[in-house]
C-alpha positions as CSV (number, residue, x, y, z in Angstrom):
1,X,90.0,107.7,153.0
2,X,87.4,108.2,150.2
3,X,89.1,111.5,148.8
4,X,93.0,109.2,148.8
5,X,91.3,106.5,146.5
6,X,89.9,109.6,144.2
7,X,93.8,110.4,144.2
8,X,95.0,107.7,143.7
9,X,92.9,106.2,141.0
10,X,93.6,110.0,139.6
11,X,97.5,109.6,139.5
12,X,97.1,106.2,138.3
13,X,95.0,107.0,135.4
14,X,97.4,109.5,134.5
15,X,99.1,109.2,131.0
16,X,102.7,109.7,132.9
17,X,104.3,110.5,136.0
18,X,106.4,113.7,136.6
19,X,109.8,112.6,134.9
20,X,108.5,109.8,132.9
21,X,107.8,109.5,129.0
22,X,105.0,108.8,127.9
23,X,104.2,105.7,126.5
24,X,104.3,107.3,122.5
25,X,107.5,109.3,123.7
26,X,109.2,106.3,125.1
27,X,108.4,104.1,121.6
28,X,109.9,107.2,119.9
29,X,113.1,107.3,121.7
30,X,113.6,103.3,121.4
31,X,113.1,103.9,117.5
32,X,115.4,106.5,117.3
33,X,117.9,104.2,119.0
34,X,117.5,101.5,115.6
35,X,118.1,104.8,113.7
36,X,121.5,105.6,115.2
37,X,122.4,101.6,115.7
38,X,121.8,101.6,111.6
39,X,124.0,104.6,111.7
40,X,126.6,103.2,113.9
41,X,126.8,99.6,111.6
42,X,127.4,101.8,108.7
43,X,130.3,103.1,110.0
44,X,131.8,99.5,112.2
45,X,130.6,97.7,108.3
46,X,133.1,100.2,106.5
47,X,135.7,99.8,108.2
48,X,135.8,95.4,107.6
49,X,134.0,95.0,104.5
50,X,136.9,96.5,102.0
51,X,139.0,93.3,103.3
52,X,137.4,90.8,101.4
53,X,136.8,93.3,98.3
54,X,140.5,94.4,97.9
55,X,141.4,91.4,95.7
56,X,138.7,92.5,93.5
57,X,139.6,96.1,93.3
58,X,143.0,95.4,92.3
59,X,141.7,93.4,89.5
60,X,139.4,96.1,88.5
61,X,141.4,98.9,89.1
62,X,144.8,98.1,88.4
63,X,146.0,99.4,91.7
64,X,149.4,99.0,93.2
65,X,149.9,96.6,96.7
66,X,150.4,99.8,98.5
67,X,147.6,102.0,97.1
68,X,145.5,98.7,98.0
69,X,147.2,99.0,101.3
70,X,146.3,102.7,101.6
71,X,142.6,102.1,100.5
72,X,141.8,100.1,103.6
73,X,143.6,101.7,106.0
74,X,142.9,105.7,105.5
75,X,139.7,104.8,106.4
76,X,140.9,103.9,109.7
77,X,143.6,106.3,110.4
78,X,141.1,109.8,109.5
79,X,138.1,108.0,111.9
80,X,140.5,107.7,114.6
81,X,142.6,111.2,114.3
82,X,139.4,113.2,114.4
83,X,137.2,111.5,117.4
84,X,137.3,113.9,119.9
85,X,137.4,117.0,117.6
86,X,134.0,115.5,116.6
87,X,132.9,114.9,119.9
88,X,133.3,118.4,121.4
89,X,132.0,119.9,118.1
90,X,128.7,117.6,118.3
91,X,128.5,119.4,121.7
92,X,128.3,122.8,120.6
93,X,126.8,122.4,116.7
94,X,123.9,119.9,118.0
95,X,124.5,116.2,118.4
96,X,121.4,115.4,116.1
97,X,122.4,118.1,113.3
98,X,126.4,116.5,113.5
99,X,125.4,112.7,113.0
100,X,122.9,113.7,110.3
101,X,125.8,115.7,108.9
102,X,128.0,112.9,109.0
103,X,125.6,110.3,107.4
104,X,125.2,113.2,104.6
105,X,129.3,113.4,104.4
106,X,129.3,109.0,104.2
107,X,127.1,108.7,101.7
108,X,128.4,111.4,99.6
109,X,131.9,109.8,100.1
110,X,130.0,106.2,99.2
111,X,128.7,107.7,95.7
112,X,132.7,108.8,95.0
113,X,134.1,105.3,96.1
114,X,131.8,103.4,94.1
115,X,132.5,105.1,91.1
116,X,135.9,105.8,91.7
117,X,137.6,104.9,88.2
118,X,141.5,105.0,89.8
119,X,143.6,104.0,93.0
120,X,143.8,107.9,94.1
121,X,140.2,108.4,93.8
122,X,138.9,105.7,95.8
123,X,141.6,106.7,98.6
124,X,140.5,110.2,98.3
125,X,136.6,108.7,98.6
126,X,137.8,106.3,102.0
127,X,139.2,109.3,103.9
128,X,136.3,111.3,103.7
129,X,134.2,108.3,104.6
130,X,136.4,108.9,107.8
131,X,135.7,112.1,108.6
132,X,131.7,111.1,108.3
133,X,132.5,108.0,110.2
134,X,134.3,110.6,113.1
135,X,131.3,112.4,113.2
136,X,128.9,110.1,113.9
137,X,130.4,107.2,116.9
138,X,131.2,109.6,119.1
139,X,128.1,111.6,118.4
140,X,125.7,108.3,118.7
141,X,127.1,107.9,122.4
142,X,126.3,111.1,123.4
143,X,122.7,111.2,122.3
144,X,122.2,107.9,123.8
145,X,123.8,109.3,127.2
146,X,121.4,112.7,126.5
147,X,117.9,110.6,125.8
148,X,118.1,107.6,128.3
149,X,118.1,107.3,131.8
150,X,118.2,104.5,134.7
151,X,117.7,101.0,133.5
152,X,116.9,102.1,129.7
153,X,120.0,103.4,129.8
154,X,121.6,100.1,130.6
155,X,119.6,98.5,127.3
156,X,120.0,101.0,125.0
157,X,124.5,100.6,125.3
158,X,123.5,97.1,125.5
159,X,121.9,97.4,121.8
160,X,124.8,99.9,120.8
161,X,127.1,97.4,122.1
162,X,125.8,94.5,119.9
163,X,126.1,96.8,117.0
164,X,129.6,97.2,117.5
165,X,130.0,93.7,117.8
166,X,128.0,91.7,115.7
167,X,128.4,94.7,112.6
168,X,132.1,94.1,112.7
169,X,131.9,90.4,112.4
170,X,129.1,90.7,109.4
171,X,131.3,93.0,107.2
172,X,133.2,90.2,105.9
173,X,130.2,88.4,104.8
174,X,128.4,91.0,103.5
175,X,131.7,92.3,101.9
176,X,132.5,89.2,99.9
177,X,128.3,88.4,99.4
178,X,128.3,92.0,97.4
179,X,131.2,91.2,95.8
180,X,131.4,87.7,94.8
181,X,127.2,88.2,93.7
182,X,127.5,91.4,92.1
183,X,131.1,94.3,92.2
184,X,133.0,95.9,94.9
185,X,131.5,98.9,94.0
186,X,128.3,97.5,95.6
187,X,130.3,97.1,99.2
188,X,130.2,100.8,99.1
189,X,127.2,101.9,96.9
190,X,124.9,99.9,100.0
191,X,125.9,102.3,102.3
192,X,123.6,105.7,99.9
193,X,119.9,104.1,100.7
194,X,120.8,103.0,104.3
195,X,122.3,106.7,104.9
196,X,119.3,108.3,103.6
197,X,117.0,106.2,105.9
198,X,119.4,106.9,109.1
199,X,119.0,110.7,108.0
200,X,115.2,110.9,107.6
201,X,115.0,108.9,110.7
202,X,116.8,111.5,112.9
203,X,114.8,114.1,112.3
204,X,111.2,112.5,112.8
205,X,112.8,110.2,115.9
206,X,115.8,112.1,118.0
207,X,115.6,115.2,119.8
208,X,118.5,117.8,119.1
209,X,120.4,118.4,122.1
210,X,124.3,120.4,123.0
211,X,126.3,122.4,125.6
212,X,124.7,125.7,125.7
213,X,128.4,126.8,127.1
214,X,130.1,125.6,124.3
215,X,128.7,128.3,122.1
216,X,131.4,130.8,123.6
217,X,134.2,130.4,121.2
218,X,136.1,127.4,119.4
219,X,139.2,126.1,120.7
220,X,141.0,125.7,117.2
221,X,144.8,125.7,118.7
222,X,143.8,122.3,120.5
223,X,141.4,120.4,117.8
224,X,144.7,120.5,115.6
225,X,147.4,119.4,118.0
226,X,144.4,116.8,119.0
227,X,144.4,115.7,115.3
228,X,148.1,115.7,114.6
229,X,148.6,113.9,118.2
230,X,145.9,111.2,117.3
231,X,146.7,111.0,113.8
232,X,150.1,110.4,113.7
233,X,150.0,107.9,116.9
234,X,147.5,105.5,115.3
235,X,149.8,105.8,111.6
236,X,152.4,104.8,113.4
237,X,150.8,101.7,115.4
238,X,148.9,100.6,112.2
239,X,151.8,101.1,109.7
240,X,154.7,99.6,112.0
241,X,154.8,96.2,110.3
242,X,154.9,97.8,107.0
243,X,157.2,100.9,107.1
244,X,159.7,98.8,109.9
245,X,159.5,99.6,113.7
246,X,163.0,101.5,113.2
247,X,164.6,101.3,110.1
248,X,162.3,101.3,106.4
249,X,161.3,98.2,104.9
250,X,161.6,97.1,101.5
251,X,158.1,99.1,101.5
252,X,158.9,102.7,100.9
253,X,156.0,105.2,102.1
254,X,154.7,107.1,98.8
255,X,152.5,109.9,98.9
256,X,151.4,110.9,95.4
257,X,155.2,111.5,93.6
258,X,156.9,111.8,96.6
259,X,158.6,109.0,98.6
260,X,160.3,108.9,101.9
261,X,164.1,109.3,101.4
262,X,165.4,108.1,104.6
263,X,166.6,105.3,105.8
264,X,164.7,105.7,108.9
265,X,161.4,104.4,109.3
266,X,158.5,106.7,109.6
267,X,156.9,105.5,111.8
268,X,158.9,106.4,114.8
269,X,159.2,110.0,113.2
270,X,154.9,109.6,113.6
271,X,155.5,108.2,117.3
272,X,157.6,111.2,118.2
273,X,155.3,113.7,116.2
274,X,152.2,112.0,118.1
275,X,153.4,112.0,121.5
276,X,155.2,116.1,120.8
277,X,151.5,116.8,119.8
278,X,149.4,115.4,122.9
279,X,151.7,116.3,124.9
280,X,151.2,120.1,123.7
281,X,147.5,119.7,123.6
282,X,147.5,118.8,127.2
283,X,149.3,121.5,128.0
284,X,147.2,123.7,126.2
285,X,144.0,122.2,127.8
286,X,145.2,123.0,131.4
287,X,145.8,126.3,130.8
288,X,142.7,127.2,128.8
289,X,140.6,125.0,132.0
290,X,142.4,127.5,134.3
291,X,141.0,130.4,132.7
292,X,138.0,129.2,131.9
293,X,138.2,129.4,128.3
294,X,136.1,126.9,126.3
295,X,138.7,124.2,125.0
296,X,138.4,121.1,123.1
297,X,139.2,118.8,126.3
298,X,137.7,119.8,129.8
299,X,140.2,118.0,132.0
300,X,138.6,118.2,135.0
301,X,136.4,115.0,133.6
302,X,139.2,112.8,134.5
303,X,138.6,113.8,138.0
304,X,135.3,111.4,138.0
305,X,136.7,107.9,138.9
306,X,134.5,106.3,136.6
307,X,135.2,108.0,133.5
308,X,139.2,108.1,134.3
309,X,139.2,104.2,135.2
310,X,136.8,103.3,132.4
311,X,138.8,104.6,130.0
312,X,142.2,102.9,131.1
313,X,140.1,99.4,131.5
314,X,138.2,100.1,127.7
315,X,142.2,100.6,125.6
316,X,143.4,97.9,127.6
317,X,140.4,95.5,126.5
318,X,140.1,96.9,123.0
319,X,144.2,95.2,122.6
320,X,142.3,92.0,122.6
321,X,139.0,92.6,121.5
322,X,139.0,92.7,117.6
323,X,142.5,91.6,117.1
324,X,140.9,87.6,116.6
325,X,138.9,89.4,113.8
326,X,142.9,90.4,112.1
327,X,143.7,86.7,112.5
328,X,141.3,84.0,112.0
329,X,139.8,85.3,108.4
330,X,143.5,84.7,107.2
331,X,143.6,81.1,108.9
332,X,140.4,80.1,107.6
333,X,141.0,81.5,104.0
334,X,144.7,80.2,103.5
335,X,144.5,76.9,105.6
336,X,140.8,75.5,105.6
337,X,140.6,77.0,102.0
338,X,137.2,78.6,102.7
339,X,136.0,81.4,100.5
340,X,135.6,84.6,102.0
341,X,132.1,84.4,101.8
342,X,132.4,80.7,103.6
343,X,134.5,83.2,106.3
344,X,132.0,85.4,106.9
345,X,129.5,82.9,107.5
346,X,131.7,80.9,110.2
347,X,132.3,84.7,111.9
348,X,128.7,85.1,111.4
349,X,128.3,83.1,115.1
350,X,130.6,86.1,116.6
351,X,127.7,88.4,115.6
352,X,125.0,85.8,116.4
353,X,126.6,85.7,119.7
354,X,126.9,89.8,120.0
355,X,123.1,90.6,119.0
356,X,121.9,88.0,122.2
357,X,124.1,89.5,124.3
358,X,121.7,93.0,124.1
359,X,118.5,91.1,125.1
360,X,120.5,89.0,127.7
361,X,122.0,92.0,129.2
362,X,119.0,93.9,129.8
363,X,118.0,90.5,131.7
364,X,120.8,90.5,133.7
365,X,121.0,93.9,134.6
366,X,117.7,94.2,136.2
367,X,119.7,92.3,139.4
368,X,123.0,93.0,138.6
369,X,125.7,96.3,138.1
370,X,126.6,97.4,134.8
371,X,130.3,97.0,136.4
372,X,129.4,92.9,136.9
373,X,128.4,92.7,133.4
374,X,131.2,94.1,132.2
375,X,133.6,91.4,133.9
376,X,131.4,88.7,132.9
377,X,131.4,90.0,129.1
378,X,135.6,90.2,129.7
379,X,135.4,86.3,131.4
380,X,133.7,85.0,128.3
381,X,135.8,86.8,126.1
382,X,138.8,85.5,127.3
383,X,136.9,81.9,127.4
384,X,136.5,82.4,123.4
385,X,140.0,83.7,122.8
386,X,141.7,81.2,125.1
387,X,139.8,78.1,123.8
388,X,140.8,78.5,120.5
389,X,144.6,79.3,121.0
390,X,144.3,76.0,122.8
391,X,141.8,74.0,120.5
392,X,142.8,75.2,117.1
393,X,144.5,72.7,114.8
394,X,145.3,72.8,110.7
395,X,142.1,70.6,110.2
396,X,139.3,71.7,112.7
397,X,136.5,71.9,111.2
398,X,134.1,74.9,111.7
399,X,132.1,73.7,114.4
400,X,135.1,73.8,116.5
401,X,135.4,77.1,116.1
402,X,131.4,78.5,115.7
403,X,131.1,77.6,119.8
404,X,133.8,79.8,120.7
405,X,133.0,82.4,118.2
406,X,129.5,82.2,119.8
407,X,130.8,82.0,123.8
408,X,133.2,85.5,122.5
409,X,130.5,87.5,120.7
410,X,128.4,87.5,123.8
411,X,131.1,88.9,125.9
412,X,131.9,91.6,123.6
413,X,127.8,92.1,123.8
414,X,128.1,92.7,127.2
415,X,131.8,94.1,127.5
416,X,131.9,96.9,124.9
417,X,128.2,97.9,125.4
418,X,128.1,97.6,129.9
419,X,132.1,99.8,130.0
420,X,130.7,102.4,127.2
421,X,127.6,103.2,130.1
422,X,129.8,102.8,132.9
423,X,132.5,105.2,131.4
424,X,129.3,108.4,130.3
425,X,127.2,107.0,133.2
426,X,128.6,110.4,135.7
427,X,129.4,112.3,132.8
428,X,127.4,115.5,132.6
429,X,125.2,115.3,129.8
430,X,125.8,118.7,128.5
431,X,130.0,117.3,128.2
432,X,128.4,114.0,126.6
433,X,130.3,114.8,123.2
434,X,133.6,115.2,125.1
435,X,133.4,112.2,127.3
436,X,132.1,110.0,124.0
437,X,134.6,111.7,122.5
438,X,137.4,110.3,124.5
439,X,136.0,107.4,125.0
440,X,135.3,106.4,121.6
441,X,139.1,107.4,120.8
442,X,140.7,105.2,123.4
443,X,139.5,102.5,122.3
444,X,140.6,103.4,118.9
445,X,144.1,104.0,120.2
446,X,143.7,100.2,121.9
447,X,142.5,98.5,119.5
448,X,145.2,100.1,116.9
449,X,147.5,99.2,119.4
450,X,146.4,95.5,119.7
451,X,146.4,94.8,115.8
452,X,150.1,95.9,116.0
453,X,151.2,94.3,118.6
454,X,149.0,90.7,117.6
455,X,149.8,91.4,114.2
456,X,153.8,91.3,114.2
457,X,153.1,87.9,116.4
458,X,151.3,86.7,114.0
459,X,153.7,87.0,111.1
460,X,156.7,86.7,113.8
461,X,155.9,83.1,114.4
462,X,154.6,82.5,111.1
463,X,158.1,83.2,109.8
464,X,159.7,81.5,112.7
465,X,157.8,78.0,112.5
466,X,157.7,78.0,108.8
467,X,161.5,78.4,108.4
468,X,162.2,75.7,111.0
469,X,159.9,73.4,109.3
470,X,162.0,73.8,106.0
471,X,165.5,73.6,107.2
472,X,163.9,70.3,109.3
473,X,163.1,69.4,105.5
474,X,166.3,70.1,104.4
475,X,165.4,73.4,101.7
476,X,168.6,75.5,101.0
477,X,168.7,78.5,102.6
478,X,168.4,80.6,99.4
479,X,164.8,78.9,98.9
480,X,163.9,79.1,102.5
481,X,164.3,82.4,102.2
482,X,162.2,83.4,99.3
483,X,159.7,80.8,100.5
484,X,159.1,82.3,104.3
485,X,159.3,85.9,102.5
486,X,156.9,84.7,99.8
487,X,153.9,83.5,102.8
488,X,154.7,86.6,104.8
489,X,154.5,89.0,102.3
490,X,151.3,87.9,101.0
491,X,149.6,87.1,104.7
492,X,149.3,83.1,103.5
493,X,147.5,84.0,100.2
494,X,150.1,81.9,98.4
495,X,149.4,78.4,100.4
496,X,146.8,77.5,98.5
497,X,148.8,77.9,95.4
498,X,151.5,75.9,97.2
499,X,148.9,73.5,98.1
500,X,147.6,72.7,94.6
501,X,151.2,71.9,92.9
502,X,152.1,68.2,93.8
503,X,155.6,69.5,93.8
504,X,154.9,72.1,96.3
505,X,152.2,70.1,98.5
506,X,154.3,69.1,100.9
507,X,155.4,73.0,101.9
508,X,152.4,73.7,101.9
509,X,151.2,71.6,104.5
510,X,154.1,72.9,106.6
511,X,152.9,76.4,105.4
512,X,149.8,75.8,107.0
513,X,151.0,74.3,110.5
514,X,152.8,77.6,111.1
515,X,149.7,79.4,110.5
516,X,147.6,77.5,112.5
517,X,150.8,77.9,115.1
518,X,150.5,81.3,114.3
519,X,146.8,81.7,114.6
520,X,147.2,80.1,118.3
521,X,149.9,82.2,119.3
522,X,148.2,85.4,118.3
523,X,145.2,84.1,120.1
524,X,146.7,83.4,123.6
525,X,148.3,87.1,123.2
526,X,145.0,88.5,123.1
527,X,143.6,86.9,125.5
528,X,146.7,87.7,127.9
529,X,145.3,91.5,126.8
530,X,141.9,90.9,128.1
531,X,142.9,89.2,131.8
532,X,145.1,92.5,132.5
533,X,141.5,94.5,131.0
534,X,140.0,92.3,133.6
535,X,142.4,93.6,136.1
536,X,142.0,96.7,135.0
537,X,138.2,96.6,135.3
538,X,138.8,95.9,139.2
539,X,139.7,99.6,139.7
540,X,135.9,100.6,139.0
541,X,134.7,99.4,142.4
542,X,131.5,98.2,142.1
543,X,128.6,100.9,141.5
544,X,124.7,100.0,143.3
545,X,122.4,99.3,140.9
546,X,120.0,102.7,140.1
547,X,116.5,102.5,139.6
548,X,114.2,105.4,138.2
């Protein structure tokens, strides 16, 4: 008995166990997660805070509406088309050397954008802040699945989660604080310190780590027709209401001199080019699997229930998730008359909301699945979304709308954080860029999708309402016209105009119902998204809870 209590007091006096960090290694592995989190909101920032700082730049610059139009959205369309390609290269480069390489290739691409001196050049800057932007999301949620384990595995998505959430509701206000306060160019020229810190911070904080297989060759053939495929799917979802569904717009694309000639939209042309092009890669993926060739996409990960069904349940979600962040800014700007600043400080309850959900998850989760947290996060979402298609009117004030902002934030804490873990969690670790990869990309793919879809509701009804309201009023036809086209065209920036002419007051107020009618619409389609994510989520069973 004596010589067990001389062993035990041994192993407990031990620095660690077999398996477990030490208590240095473990405070250096939760550090390097704030490293890639600041990493991560650099990226989620980007891709909101140009909104608020367009106006400016067209001031400034003397850009055309669609060069505006381009600057914000090439941003978006390069991030997306190059996700897995990024993923499967973090896997063989390093994942540690690839998000380091892609905070270098942001803040390079932050210096050009912020002292871009035309339209072309600050395009040209945006989509190479897309390819850094590729490299580092799905790179973050591979190291993260690489460097914890068990229930730290669970906090640190919870933390990643709440980045995603709460960063995408404070671009707005740090977007129009920079600008308003000081220039545009500062929206971008804030990124060049923070990039430098997230770059020194990798290498003194994160181990390296890759797929010693994937050193055996490069599958080139299927990284383009992945890029092509992705590419010209998500220009099609994100350009629809611009270009026409079918047939072109009055908006005619323009690429440098040239412009499309047809009368045929491009964007189903993109739809047809997209699906030619995954279909292709697939095809190329199965036979490359079957020889055992390395290749950009191992299918054989979609055999693992988990990562198949997360997947499917994380698009579908993403339709809803940000699409309230599309709507409301416009609704609170053009109807309440706030300033985007004022915006961003009303949205800054979504974030508020996001960040608590990371300490309340890792509470939670101590008695409870990932799996449960993820239907709960969905539940409150849908209680956020719902409330305010049902609660929102052309006068409510903000504290109507803070709660609900509040209630949604926390369930896109736990949502987007818990269905990240539970889609890597049987992923093996050396295929952690491929599976972040693919997640990270269909969620892109949903959420491009759900901005379409909310967005041509939004400016469906818009239309609709407004133009009833008038010929109610008795306007001719010929004013209706330019009227609803006028508020459309210009996403409700002209109501306030409206609103301050005596003459025009009157419109305006009926300007504003139909975007508050609108607003509601748009909401209770999103939320109609999330209850079939809900759904969706069913098909993940229910996972026991692990303890290391």
């Amino acid at each position: 008995m004596e010589g067990e209590s001389i062993l035990l007091s041994m192993l407990s006096d031990s620095p660690a166990t077999p398996g477990t960090p030490s208590a240095s290694a473990s405070r250096r592995r939760w550090l390097g997660l704030v490293i890639i989190s600041l990493g991560v909101s650099l990226i989620i920032v980007d891709s909101t805070i140009v909104n608020v700082a367009v106006p400016s730049i067209i001031d400034d610059l003397g850009i055309t509406s669609s060069q505006a139009q381009w600057v914000q959205e090439v941003y978006t369309l390069v991030f997306a088309s190059l996700l897995l390609v990024c993923g499967r290269l973090a896997d063989r480069s390093g994942r540690r050397r690839l998000f380091a390489l892609g905070a270098l290739i942001f803040a390079l691409a932050s210096v050009l954008a912020a002292l871009a001196d035309s339209g072309a050049s600050l395009i040209a800057a945006r989509a190479v802040q897309g390819v850094g932007g590729a490299l580092m999301l799905p790179t973050s949620l591979s190291l993260l699945n690489a460097t914890f384990r068990g229930r730290d595995r669970g906090i640190a998505f919870g933390i990643w989660g709440a980045t995603i959430g709460g960063t995408a509701a404070l671009g707005p206000l740090l977007g129009g604080w920079l600008t308003t306060a000081f220039s545009w160019r500062w929206a971008f020229g804030i990124n060049i310190p923070l990039s430098a810190v997230v770059i020194i911070g990798l290498f003194l904080l994160v181990d390296e780590s890759r797929d010693p297989s994937a050193a055996r060759g490069v599958d080139w053939r299927g990284a383009i027709l992945s890029t092509i495929g992705f590419g010209a799917l998500v220009f099609g979802l994100i350009e629809g209401r611009t270009y026409g569904w079918l047939t072109s717009t009055d908006t005619l694309l323009s690429i440098g001199g040239w412009t499309w000639p047809w009368t045929l939209s491009p964007v189903p042309v993109a739809f047809v080019v997209g699906g030619a092009g995954l279909t292709i890669f697939v095809l190329v993926q199965r036979v490359r699997n079957a020889a055992g060739r390395v290749s950009m996409l191992d299918l054989d990960l979609f055999t693992i229930p988990s990562f198949r069904n997360g997947n499917i349940a994380a698009a579908i979600v993403s339709l809803g998730e940000f699409g309230l962040l599309f709507a409301l800014p416009l609704w609170f700007q053009n109807v309440r008359g706030y300033s985007a600043f004022q915006t961003g400080v009303v949205l800054l309850a979504l974030a508020t909301g996001s960040f608590l959900a990371s300490g309340l998850g890792a509470a939670i989760g101590r008695t409870r699945s990932p799996i449960f947290l993820v239907r709960l996060g969905i539940v409150l979402e849908i209680v956020g979304i719902a409330g305010i298609a049902l609660l929102l009117r052309a006068d409510s004030a903000w504290f109507v709308t803070a709660p609900l902002l509040f209630v949604y934030g926390i369930g896109v804490g736990f949502a987007t954080a818990q269905l990240t873990g539970v889609v890597l969690a049987d992923v093996p670790v050396e295929r952690s860029g491929q599976g972040s990869g693919t997640q990270s990309t269909a969620r892109q793919i949903g959420s491009a999708f759900g901005i379409a879809v909310l967005g041509t509701v939004l400016f469906s009804v818009l239309g609709a309402r407004f133009d009833a309201s008038l010929a109610d009023a008795g306007v001719p036809e010929q004013t209706r016209t330019q009227l609803v086209t006028a508020v459309k065209d210009s996403a409700g920036a002209v109501i306030p105009a409206l609103a301050a002419d005596p003459s025009t007051a009157t419109i305006a107020e009926d300007a504003q119902q139909a975007l508050t009618d609108a607003t509601r619409v748009s909401a209770a389609t999103a939320s109609g998204f999330l209850v079939v994510g809900l759904l969706a989520s069913l098909s993940l069973g229910e996972r026991r809870r692990r303890v290391d």
